[in-house]
N, C-alpha and C positions, 0 to 999 in steps of 0.2 A: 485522466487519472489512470485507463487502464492500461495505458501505452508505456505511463512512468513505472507503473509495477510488475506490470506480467513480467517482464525481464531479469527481475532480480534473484539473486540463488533465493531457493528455498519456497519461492511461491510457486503454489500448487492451481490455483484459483482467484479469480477479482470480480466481486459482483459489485458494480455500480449500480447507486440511487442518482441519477440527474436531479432528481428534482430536490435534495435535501443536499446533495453536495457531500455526499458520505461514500464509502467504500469499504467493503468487507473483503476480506481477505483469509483463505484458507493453506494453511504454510507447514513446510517442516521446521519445526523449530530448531532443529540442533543446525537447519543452514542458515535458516532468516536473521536477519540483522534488523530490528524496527528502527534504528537511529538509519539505516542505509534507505529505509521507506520513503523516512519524512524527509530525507536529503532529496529522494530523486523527483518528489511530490513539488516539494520548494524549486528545484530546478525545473520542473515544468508549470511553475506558478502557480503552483496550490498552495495553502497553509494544512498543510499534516498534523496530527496529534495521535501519539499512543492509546488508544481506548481498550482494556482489557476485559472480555466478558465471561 
């Protein structure tokens, strides 16, 4: 997971949970795309979802 995100414009940060299969991410929002996340997440066989906290 961290390999599919760290890459993308706008992320700052990726902390992965192994054991829950989760991911946190700390981003600049005016570059982050979340539809460009769950794409590159899918493309490395993950299933991604939006979660807003």
């Amino acid at each position: 997971m961290q390999n599919a995100l760290e890459p993308l414009p706008g992320v700052a940060e990726v902390e992965v949970n192994v054991s829950s299969g989760e991911a946190r991410l700390r981003v600049n929002a005016s570059e982050f795309d979340p539809q460009q996340a769950i794409a590159a997440l899918a493309e490395a066989g993950y299933e991604g979802a939006r979660v807003k906290e």
